[in-house]
C-alpha positions as CSV (number, residue, x, y, z in Angstrom):
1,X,2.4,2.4,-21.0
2,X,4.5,-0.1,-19.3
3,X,2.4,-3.8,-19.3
4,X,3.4,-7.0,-17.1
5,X,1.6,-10.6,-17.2
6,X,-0.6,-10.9,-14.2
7,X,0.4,-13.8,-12.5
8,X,-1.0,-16.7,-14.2
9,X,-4.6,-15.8,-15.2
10,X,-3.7,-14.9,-18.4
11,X,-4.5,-11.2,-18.2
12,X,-1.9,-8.2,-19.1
13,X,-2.2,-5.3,-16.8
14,X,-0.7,-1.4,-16.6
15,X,2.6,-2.2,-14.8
16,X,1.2,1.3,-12.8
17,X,-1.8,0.8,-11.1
18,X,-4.2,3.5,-10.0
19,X,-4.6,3.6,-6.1
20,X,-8.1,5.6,-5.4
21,X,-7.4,6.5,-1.4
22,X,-5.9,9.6,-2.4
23,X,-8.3,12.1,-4.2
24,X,-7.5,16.0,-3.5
25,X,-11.2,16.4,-2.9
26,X,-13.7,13.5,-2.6
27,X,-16.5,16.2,-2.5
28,X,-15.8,17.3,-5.9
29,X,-17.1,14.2,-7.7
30,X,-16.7,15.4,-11.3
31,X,-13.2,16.3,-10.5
32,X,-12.2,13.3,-9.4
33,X,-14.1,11.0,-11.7
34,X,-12.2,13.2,-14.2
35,X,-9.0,12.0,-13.3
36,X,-9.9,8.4,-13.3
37,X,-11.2,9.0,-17.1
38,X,-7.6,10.9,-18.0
39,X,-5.6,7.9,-16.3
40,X,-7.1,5.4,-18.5
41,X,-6.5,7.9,-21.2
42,X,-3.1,7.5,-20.5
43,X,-2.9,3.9,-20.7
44,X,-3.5,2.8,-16.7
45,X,-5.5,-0.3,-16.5
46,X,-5.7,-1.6,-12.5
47,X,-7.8,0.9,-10.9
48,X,-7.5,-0.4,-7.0
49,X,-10.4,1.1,-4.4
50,X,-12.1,0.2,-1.2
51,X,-15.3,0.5,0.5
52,X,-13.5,1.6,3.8
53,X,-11.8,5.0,1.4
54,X,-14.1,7.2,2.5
55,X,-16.4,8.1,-1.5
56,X,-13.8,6.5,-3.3
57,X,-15.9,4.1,-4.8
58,X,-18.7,6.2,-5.5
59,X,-16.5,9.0,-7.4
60,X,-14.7,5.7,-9.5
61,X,-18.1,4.6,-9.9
62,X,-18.9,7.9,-11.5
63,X,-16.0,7.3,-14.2
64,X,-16.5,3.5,-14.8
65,X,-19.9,4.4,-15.5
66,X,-18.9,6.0,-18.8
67,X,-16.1,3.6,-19.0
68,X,-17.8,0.4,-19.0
69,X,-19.4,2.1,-22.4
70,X,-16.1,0.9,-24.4
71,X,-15.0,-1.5,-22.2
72,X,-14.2,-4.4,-24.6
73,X,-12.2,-1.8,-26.9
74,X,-10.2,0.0,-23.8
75,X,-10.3,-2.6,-21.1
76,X,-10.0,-2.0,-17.7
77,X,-9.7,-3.7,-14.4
78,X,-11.5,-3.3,-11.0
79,X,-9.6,-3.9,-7.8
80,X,-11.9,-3.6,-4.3
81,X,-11.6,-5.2,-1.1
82,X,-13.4,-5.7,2.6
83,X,-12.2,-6.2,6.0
84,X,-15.5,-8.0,6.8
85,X,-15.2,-10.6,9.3
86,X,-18.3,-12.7,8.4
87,X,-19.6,-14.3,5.6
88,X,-22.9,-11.9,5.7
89,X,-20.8,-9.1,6.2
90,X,-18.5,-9.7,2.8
91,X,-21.5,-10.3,0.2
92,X,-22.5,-6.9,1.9
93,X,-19.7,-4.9,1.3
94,X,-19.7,-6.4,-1.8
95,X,-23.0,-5.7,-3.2
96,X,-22.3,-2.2,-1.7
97,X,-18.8,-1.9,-3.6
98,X,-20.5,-3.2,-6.9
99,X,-23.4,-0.7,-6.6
100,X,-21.1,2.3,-5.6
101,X,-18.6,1.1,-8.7
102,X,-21.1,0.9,-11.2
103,X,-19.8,-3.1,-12.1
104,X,-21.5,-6.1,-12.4
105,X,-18.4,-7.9,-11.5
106,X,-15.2,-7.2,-9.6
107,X,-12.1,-8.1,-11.4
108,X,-10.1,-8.7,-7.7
109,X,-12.1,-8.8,-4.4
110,X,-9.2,-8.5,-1.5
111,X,-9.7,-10.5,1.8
112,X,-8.5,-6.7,3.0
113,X,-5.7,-5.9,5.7
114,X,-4.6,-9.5,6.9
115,X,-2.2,-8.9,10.1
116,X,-1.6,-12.2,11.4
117,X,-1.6,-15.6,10.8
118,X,-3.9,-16.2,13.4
119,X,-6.4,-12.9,12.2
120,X,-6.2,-15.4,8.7
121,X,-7.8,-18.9,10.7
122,X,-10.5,-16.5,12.4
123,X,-11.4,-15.0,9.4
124,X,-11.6,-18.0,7.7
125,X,-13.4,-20.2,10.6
126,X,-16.1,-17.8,10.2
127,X,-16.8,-18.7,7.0
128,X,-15.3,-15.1,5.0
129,X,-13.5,-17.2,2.3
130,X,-16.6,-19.7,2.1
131,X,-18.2,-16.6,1.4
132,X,-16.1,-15.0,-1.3
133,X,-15.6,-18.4,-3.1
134,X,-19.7,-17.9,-3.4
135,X,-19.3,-14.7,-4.8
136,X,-16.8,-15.5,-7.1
137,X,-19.3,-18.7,-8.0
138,X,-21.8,-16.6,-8.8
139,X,-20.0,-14.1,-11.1
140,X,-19.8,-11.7,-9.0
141,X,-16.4,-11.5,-8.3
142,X,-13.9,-12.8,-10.9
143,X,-10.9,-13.6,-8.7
144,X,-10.5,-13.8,-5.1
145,X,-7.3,-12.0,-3.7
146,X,-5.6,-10.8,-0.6
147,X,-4.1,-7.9,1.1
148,X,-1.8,-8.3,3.9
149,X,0.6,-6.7,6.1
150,X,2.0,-9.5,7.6
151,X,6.0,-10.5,7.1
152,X,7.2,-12.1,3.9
153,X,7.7,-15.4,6.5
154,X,4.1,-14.7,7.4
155,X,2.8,-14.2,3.2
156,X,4.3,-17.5,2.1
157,X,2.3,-20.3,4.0
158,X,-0.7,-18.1,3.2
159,X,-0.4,-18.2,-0.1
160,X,1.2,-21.7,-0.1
161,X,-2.6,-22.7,1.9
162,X,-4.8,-21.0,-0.3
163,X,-4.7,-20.5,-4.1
164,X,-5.4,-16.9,-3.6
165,X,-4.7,-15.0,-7.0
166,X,-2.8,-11.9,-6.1
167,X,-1.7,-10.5,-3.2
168,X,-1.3,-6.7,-2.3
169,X,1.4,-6.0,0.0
170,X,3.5,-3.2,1.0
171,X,6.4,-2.8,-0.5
172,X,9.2,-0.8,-1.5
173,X,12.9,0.7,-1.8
174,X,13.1,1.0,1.9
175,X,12.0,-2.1,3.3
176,X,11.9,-4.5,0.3
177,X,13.6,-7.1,2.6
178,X,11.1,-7.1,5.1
179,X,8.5,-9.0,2.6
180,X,10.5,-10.7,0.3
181,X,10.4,-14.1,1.0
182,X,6.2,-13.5,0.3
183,X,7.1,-12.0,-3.4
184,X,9.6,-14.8,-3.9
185,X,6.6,-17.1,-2.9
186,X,4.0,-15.6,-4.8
187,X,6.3,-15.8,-8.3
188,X,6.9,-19.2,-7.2
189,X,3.1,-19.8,-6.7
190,X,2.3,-17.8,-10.2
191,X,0.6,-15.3,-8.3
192,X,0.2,-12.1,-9.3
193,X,2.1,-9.4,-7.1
194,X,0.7,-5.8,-6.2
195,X,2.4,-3.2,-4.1
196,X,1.1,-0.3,-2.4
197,X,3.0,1.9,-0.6
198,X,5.6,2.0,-3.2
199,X,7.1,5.6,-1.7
200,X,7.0,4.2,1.8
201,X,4.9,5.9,2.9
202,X,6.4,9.3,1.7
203,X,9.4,8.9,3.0
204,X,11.3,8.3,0.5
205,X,10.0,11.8,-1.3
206,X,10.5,13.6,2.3
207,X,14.2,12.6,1.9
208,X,15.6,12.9,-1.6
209,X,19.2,13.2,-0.5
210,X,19.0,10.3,1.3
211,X,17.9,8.0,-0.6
212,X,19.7,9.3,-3.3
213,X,20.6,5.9,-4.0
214,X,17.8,4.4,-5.8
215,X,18.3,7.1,-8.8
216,X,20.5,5.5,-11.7
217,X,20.1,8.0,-14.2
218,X,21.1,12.1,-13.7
219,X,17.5,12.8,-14.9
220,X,15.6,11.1,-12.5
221,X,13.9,12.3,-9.3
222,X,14.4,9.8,-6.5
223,X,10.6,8.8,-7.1
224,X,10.7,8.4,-10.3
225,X,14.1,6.2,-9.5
226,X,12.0,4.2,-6.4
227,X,9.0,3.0,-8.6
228,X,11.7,1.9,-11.4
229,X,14.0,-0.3,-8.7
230,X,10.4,-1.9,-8.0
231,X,9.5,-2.2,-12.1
232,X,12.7,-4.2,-12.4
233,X,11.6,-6.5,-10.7
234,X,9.9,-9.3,-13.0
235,X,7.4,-10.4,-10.1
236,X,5.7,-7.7,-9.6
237,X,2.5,-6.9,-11.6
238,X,1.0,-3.6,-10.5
239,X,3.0,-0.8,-8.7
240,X,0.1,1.5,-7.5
241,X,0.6,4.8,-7.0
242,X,-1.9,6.9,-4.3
243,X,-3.1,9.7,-7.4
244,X,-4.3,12.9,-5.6
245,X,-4.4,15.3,-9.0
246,X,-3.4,15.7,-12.3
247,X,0.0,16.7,-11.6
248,X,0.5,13.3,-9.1
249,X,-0.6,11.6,-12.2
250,X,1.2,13.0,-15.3
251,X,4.9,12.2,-12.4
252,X,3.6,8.6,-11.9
253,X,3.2,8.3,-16.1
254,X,6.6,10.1,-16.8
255,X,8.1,7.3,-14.4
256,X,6.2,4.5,-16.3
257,X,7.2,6.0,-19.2
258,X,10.9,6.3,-18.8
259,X,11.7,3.2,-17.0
260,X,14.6,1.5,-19.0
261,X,15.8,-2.0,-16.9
262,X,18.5,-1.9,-14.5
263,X,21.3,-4.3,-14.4
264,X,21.2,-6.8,-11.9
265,X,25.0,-5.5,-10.9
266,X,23.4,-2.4,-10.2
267,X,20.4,-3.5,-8.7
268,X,23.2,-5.3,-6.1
269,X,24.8,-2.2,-5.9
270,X,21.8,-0.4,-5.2
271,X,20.9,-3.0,-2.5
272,X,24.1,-3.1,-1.0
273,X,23.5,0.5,0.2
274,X,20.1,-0.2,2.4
275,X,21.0,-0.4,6.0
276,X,19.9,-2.5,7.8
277,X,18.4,0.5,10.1
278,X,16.3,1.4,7.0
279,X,13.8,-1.2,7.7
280,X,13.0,-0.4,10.8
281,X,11.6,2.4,9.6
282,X,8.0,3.4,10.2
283,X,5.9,3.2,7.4
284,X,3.1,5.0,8.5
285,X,0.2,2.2,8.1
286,X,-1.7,3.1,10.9
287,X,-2.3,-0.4,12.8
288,X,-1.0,1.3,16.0
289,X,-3.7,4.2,16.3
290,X,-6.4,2.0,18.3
291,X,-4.2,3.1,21.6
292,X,-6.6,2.5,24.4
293,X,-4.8,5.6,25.7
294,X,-5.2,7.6,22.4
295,X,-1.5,8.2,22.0
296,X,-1.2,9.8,18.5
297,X,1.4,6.7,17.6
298,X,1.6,7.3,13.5
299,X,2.2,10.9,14.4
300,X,5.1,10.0,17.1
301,X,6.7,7.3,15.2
302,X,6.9,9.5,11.9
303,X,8.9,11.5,14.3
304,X,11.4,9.0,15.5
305,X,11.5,8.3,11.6
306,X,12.9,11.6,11.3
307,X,15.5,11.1,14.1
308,X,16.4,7.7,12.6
309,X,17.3,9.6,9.1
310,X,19.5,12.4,10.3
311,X,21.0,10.5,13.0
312,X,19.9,13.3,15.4
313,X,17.4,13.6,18.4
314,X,16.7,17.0,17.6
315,X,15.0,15.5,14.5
316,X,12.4,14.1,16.5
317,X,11.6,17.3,18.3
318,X,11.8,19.3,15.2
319,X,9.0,17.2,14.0
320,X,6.6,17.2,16.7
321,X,6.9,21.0,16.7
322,X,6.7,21.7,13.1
323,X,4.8,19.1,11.7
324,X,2.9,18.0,14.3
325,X,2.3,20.7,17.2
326,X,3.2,17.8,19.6
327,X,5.7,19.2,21.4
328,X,2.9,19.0,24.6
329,X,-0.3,17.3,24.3
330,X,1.8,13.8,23.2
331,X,0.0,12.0,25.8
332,X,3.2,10.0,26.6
333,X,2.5,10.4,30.0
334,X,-0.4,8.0,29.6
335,X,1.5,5.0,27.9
336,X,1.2,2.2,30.5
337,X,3.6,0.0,28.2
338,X,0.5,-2.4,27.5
339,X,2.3,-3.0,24.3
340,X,-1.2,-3.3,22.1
341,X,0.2,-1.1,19.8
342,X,3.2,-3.3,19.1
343,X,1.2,-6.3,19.2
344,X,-0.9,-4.8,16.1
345,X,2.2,-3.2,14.1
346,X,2.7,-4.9,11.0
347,X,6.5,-4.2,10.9
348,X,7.0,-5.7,14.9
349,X,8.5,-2.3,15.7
350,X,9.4,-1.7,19.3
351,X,7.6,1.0,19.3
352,X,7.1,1.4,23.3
353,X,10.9,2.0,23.0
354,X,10.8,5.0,20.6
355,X,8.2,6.5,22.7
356,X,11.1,6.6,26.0
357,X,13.8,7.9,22.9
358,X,10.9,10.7,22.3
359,X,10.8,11.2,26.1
360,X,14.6,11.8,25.6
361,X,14.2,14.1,22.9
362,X,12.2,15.7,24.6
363,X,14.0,16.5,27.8
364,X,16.8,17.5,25.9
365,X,14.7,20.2,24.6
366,X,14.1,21.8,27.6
């Protein structure tokens, strides 16, 4: 299995990590639990959770249970995180997380789901990193980590403030640019570096002709070629991969697996293609759903994704028919332009525009 230094603490890691949000069937514990046993079989170390995915942690906790019994010879590493806002609120989730995981220590607790530098002061004038810094005092949590979705501009004054060891960012083929200057900070820094959303989101899968780009070898899929353009890259420590079932996980090992590094002439090359309308791309993160008109806005801007792609209206319309049965019932007729929803995107999308191109789109399908 493909191995990377993990920023500076010292620690070698699976260069895949093992994202738990994305079990076929949380209800079928022994399944699941399964498939966290087979991927350390298969030589994945960074096993990420949350207590906000749903029994994630409980069916993990299932596996580590067995797992901690041969820890020291087949180590293993325990990612969690907690968007609590208060200092009683984090050594909650944490005891909860540490109960549900079956740990007595979390490898890397995430301040979880920064958006804005000004969502970081609150949450630390409340006292949440006083808290973790007690937590991580008192064994309970090794190193204390964050997860943002903020702009690479945004990432490196956070990390340049606060010696946070890793951060977990979204990051990938399509909109690498969009959070680069908070990689470039974070190698700087010694940090370690953990994407999610890798795929963007499934939109690079959804369009393999299209991105056709990121494949440098005729026997690659353009997943397996998206995960290797982000393994090139030195700075990153952990790609994680959303594992569903057995077959998700044997594709996300093949990729590990085969990845053979790329030139930096071809990684230019390869760059070189991204248009510039690529990262404006959605990438389905879901910040926009609290519409105070409930305006299915992941749903709507996947569909204006589509559009954007083939360069065609009828795109969008295709998509809210086929996909999404949103053809009526859109609820753009409530949209009062408050602009909430662009105020909490983490990409700054003008996303009260693509809903009048939808309107468009619409129209024209009458």
């Amino acid at each position: 299995m493909l191995s990377r230094s993990f920023g500076s603490t010292g620690q070698t890691v699976s260069a895949l990590g093992f994202g738990g949000m994305r079990f076929k069937n949380l209800d079928d514990v022994d399944a699941c639990a399964a498939l966290v046993h087979e991927a350390r079989d298969l030589g994945i170390t960074y096993f990420d959770t949350a207590i906000g995915y749903g029994k994630s942690e409980e069916v993990m906790g299932v596996a580590f249970k067995e797992m901690m019994k041969d820890r020291a010879a087949k180590p293993f590493t325990v990612a969690s995180k907690t968007f609590a806002a208060t200092a009683d609120d984090v050594r909650r989730d944490c005891e909860i997380s540490l109960k549900r995981l079956n740990v007595d220590a979390l490898d890397f607790y995430h301040v979880w789901c920064v958006l804005s530098p000004d969502a970081w002061r609150e949450r630390k004038t409340k006292g949440v990193i006083a808290a973790f810094e007690r937590l991580r005092d008192e064994g309970l949590v090794r190193n204390i980590s964050v997860s943002t979705h903020m702009s690479g501009d945004e990432i490196a004054p956070l990390l340049e403030e606060y010696p946070f060891v890793s951060v977990l960012l979204g990051y990938s083929a399509l909109n690498f640019a969009y959070r680069e200057a908070g990689v470039a900070a974070a190698a700087r820094l010694g940090r370690g570096v953990v994407v999610m959303n890798p795929l963007a989101g499934g939109v690079i899968p959804q369009h393999p002709q299209r991105f056709g780009w990121v494949k440098t070898r005729d026997d690659e899929s353009v997943v397996e070629g998206a995960l290797r353009f982000l393994w090139n890259d030195p700075r990153i420590s952990v790609v994680l991969v959303g594992i569903a079932d057995r077959e998700q996980l044997h594709a996300a090992v093949r990729a590990a697996e085969g990845f053979r590094p790329i030139s930096a002439e071809r990684i230019a090359r390869m760059r070189s293609e991204l248009s510039a309308a690529f990262d404006s791309l959605c990438t389905g993160c879901g910040y926009c759903s609290d519409c105070p008109e409930s305006l299915p806005l992941p749903k709507l801007m996947d569909a204006v994704n589509q559009g954007i792609l083939a360069g065609d209206d009828k795109a969008i319309t295709d998509r809210l028919r086929w996909q999404w049965n949103l053809m009526q019932g859109n609820g753009l007729d409530r949209c009062t332009r408050c602009r909430q929803c662009e105020q909490a995107c983490t990409q700054h999308l003008p996303i009260v525009d693509r809903l009048e191109r939808i309107r468009g789109a619409l129209a024209k399908a009458v």
